[in-house]
N, CA and C atoms as an extended XYZ file, in Angstrom:
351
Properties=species:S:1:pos:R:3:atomname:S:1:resname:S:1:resid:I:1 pbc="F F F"
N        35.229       58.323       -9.681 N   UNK     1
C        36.426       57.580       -9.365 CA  UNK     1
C        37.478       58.564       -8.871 C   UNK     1
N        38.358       58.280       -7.421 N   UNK     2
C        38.912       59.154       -7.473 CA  UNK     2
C        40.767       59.021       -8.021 C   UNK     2
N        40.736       60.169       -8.128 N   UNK     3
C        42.234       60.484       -8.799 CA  UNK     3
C        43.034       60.022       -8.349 C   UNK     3
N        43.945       58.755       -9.274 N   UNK     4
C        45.139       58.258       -8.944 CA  UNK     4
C        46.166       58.331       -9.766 C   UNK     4
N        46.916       58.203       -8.931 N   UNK     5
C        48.605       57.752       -9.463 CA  UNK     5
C        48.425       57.026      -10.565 C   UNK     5
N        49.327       57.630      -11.259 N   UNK     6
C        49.596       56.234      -12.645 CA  UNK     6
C        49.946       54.886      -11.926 C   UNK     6
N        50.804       54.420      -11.102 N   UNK     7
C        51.212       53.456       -9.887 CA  UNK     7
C        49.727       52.435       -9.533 C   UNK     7
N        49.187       53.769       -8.598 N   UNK     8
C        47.812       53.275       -8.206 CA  UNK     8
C        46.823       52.840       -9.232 C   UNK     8
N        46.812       53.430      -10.554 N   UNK     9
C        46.050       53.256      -11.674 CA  UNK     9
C        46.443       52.199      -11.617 C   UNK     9
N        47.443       51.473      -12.445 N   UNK    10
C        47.825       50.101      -12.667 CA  UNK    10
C        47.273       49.016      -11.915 C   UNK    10
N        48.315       49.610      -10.509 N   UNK    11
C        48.156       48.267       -9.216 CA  UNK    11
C        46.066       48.172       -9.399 C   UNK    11
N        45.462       48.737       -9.354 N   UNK    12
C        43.847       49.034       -9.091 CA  UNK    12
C        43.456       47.891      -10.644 C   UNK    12
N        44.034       48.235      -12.116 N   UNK    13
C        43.908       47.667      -12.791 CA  UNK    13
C        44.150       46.131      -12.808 C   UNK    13
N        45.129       46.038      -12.528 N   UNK    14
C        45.626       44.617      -12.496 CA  UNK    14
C        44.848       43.365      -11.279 C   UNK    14
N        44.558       44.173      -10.117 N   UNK    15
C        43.243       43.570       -9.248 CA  UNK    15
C        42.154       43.581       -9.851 C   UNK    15
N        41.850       44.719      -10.269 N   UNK    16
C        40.299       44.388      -11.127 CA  UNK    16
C        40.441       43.180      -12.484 C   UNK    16
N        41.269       43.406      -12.731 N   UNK    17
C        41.877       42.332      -13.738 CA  UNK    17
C        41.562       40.856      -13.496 C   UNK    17
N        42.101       40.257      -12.123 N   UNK    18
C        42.514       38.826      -11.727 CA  UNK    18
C        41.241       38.643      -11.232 C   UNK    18
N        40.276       39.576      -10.412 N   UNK    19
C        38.709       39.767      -10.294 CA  UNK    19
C        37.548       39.382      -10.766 C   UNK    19
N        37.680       40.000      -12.069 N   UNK    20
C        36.823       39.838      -13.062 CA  UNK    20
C        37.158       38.477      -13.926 C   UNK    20
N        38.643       38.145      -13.818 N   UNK    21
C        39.149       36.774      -14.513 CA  UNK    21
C        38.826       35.379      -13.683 C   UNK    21
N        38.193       35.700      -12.210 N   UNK    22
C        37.768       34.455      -11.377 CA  UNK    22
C        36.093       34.567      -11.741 C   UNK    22
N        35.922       35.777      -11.653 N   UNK    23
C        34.481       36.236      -12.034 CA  UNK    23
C        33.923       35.119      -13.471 C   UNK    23
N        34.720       34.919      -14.377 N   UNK    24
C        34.824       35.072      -15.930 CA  UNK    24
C        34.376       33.327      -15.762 C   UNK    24
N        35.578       32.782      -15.179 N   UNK    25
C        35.798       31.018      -14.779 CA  UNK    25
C        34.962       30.542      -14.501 C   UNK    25
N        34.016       31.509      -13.135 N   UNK    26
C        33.153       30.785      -12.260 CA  UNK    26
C        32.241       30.462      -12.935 C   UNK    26
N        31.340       31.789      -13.595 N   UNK    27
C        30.226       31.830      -13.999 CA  UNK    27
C        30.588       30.761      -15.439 C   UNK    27
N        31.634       30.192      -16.487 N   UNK    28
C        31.854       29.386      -17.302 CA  UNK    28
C        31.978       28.509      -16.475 C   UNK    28
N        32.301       27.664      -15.319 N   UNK    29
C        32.560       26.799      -14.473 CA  UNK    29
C        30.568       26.437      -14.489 C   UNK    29
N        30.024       27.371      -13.401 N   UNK    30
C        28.659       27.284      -13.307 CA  UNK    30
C        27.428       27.151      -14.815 C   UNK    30
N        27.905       27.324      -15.325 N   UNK    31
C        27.001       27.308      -16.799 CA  UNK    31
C        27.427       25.760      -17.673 C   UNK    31
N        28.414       25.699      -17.846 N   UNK    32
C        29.354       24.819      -17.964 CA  UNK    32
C        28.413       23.453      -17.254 C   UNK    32
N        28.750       22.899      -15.612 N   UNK    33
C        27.917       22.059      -14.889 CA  UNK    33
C        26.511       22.242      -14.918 C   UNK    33
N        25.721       23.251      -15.309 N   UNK    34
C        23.860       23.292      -15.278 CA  UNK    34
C        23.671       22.375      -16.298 C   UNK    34
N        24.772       22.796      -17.653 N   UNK    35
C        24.225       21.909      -18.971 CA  UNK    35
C        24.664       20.854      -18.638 C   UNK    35
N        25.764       20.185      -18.022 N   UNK    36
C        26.081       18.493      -17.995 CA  UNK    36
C        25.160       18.187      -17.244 C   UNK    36
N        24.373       19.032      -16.124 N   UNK    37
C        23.837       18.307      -15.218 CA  UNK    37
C        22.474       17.649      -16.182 C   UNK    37
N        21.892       18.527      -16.312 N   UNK    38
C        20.931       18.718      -17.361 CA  UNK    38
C        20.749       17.544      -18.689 C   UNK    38
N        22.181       17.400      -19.103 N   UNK    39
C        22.504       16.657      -19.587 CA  UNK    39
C        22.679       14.766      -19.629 C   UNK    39
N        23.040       15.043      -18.273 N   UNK    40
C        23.028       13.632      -17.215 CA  UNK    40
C        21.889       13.291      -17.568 C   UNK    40
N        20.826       13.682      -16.679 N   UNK    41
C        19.382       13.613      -16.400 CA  UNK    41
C        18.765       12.815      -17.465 C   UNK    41
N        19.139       13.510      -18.494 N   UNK    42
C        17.782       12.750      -19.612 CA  UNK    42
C        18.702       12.017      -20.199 C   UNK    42
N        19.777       10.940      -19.425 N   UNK    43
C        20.549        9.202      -19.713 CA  UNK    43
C        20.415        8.520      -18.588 C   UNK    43
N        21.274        8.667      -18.057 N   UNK    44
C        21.812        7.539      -17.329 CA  UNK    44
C        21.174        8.121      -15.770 C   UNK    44
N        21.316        9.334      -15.459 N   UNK    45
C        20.474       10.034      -14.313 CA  UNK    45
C        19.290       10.329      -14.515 C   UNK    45
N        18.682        9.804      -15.212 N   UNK    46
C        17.180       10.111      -15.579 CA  UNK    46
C        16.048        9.431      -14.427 C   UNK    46
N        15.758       10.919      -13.792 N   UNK    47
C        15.184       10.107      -12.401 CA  UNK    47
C        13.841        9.393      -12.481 C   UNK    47
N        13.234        9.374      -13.748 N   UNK    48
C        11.776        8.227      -14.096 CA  UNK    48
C        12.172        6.883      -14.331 C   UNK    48
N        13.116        6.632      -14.814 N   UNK    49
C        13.801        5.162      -14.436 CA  UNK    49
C        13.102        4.195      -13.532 C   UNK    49
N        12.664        3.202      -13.560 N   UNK    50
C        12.181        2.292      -12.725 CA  UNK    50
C        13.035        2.059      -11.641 C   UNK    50
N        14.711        1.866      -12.125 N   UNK    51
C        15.695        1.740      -11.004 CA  UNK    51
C        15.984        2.668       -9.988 C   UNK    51
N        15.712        4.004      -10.998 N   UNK    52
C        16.433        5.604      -10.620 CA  UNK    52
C        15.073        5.754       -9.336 C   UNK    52
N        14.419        5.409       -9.526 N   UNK    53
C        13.236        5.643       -8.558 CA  UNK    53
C        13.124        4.960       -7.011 C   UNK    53
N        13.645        3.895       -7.417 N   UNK    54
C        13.616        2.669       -6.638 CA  UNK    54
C        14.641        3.433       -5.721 C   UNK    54
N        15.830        3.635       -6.243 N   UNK    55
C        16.665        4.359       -5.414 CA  UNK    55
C        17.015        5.137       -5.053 C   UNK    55
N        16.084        6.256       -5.244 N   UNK    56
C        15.771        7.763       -4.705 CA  UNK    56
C        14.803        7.330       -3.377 C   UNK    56
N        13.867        6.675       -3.476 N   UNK    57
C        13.081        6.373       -2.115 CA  UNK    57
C        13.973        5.841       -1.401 C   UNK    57
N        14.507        4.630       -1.847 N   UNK    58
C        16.027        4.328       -0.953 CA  UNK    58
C        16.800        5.293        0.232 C   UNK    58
N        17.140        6.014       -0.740 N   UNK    59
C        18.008        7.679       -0.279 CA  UNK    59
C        17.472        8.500        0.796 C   UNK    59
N        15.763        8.293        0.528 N   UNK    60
C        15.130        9.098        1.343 CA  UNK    60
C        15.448        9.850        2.870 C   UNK    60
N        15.703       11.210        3.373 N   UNK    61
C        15.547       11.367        4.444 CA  UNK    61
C        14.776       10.980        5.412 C   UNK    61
N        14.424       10.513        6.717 N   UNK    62
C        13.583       10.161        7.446 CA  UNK    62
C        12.248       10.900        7.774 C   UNK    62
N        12.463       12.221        7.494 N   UNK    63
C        11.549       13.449        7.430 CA  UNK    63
C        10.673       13.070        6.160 C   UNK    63
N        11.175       12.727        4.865 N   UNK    64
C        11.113       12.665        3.816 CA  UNK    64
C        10.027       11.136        4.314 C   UNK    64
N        10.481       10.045        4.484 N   UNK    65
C         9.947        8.948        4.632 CA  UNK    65
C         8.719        8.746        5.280 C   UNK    65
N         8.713        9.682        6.178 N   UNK    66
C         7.394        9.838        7.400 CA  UNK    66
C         6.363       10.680        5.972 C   UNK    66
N         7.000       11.702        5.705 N   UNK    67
C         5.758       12.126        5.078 CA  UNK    67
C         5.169       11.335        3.447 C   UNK    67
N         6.326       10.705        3.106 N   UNK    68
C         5.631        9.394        2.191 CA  UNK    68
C         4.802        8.549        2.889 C   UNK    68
N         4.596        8.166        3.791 N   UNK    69
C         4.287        7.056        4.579 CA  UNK    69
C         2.769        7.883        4.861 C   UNK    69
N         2.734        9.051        5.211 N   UNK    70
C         1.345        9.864        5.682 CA  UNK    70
C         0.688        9.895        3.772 C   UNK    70
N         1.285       10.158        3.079 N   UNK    71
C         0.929       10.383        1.687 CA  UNK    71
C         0.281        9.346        1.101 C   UNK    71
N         0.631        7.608        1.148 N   UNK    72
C         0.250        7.038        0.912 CA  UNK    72
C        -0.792        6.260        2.315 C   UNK    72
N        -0.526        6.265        2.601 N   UNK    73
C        -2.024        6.085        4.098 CA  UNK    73
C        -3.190        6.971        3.472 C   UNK    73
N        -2.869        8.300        3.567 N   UNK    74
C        -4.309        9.028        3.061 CA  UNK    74
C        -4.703        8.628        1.626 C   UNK    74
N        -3.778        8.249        0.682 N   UNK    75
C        -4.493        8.322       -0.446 CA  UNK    75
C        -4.867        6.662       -0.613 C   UNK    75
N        -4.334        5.206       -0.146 N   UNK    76
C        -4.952        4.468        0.624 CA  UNK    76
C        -6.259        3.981        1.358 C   UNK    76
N        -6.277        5.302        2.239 N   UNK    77
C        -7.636        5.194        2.969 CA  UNK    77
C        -8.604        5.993        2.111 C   UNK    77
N        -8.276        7.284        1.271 N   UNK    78
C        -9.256        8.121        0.532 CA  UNK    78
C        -9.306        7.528       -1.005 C   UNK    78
N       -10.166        6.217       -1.553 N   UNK    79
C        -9.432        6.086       -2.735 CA  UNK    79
C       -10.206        6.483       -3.334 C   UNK    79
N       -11.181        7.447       -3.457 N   UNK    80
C       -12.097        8.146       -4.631 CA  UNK    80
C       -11.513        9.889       -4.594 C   UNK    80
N       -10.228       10.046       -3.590 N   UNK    81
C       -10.155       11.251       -3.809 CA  UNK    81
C        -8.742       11.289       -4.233 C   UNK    81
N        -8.897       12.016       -5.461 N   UNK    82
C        -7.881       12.223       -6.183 CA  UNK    82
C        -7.117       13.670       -6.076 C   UNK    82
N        -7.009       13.966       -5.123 N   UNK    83
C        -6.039       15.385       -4.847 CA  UNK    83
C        -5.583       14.449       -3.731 C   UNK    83
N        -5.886       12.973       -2.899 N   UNK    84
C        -5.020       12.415       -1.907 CA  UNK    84
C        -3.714       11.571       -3.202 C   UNK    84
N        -4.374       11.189       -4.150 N   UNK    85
C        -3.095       10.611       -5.204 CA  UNK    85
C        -2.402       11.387       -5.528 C   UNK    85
N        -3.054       12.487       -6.348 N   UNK    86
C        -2.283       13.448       -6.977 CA  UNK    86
C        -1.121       14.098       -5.717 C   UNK    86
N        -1.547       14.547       -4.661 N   UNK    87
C        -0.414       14.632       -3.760 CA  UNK    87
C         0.958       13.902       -3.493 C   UNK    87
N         0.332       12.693       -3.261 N   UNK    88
C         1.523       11.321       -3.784 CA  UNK    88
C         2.195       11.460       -4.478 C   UNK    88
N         1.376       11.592       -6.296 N   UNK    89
C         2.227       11.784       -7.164 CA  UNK    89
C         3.176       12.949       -7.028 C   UNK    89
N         2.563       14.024       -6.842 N   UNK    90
C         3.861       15.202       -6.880 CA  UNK    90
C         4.835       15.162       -6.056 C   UNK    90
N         4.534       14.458       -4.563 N   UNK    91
C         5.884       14.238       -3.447 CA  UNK    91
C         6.722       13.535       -3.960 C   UNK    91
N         6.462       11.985       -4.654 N   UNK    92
C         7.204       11.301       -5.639 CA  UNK    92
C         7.952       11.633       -6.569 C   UNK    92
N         7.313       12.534       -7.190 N   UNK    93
C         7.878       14.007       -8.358 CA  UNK    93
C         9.176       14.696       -8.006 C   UNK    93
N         8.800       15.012       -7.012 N   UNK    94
C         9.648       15.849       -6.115 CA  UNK    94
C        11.063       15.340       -5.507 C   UNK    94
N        10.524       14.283       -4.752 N   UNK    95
C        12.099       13.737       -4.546 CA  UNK    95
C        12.711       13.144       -5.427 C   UNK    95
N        12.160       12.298       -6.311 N   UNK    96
C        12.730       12.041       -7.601 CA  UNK    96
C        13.776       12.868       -8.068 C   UNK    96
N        13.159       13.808       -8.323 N   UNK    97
C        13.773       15.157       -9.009 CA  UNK    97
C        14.944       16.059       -8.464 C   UNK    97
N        15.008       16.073       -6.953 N   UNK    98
C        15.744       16.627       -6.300 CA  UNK    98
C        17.481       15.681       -6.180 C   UNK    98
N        16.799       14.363       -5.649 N   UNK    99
C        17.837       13.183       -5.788 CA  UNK    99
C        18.509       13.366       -7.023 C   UNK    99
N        18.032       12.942       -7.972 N   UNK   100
C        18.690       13.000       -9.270 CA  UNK   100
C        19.239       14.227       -9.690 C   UNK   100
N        18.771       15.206       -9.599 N   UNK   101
C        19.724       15.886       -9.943 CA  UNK   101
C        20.938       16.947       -8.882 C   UNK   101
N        20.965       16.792       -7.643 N   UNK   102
C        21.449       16.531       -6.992 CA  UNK   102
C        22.621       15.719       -7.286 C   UNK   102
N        22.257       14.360       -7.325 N   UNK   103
C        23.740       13.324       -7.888 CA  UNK   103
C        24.407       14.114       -9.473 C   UNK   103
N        23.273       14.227       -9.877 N   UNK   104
C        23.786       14.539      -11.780 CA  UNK   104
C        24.633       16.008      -11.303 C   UNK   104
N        24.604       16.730      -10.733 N   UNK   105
C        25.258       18.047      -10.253 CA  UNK   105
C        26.639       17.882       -9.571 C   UNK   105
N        26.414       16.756       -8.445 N   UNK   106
C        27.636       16.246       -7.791 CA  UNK   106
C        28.645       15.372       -9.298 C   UNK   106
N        28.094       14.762      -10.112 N   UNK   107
C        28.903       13.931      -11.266 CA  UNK   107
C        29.453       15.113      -12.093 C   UNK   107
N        28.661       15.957      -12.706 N   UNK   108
C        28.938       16.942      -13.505 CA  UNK   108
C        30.557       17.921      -12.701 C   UNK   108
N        29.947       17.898      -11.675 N   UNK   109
C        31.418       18.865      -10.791 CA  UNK   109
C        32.636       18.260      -10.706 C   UNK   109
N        32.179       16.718      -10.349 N   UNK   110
C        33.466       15.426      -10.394 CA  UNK   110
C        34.174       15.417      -11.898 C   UNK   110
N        33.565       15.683      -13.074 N   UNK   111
C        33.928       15.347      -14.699 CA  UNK   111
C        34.756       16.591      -14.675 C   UNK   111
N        34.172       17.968      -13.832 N   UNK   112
C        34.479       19.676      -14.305 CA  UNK   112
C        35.604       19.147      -13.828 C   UNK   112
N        36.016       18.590      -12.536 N   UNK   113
C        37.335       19.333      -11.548 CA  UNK   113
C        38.410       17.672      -12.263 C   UNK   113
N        37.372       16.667      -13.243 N   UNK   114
C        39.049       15.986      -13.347 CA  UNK   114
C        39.001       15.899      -14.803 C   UNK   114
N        38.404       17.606      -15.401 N   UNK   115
C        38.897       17.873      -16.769 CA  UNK   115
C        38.614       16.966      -17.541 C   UNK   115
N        37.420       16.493      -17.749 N   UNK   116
C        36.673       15.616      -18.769 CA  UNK   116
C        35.700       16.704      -19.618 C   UNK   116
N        36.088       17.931      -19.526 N   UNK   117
C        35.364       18.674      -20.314 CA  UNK   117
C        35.125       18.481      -21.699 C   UNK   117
């Protein structure tokens, strides 16, 4: 470190100070929303829900939709092969999972920023 002013010492302190004190927030800000999100999930955002499901395919991107649409055609047309279901199942898995917590992340940030902590 190099040699400063008592002046410069301070001023250097007091930045590292307000630094490490946004540093301090964020990462309690970010830890803070993983557990509500987390939290969400297994109630009311719980993306196995019959409804929660219904309306994650809803949501779907069009990219997303085409390749549901190829997912269930093959496993459809292949019905003794079960790596064409099991595929299904995990794409299903997948957006499920992303949707929901996705929203549960966006709710959790909405509760952080209007201090429902």
């Amino acid at each position: 470190m190099p040699n400063f002013t008592n002046s410069e010492r301070i001023a250097f302190n007091e930045d590292l100070d307000r630094y490490m004190a946004k540093e301090v927030a964020n990462d309690k800000y970010e830890a803070w929303v993983e557990k509500k999100t987390q939290e969400l999930m297994k109630g009311e955002f719980n993306p196995f829900l019959p409804n929660n499901v219904q309306e994650a395919i809803s949501e779907m991107c069009f990219a997303d939709s085409c390749m549901m649409g190829a997912y269930v055609g093959t496993a459809a047309k292949l019905k003794d092969n079960n790596s064409a279901q099991i595929a299904l199942a995990d794409f299903m898995v997948r957006v499920c999972m992303e949707y929901w917590e996705k929203s549960a992340k966006h709710h959790a940030e909405y509760l952080y920023d209007r201090k429902e902590v």
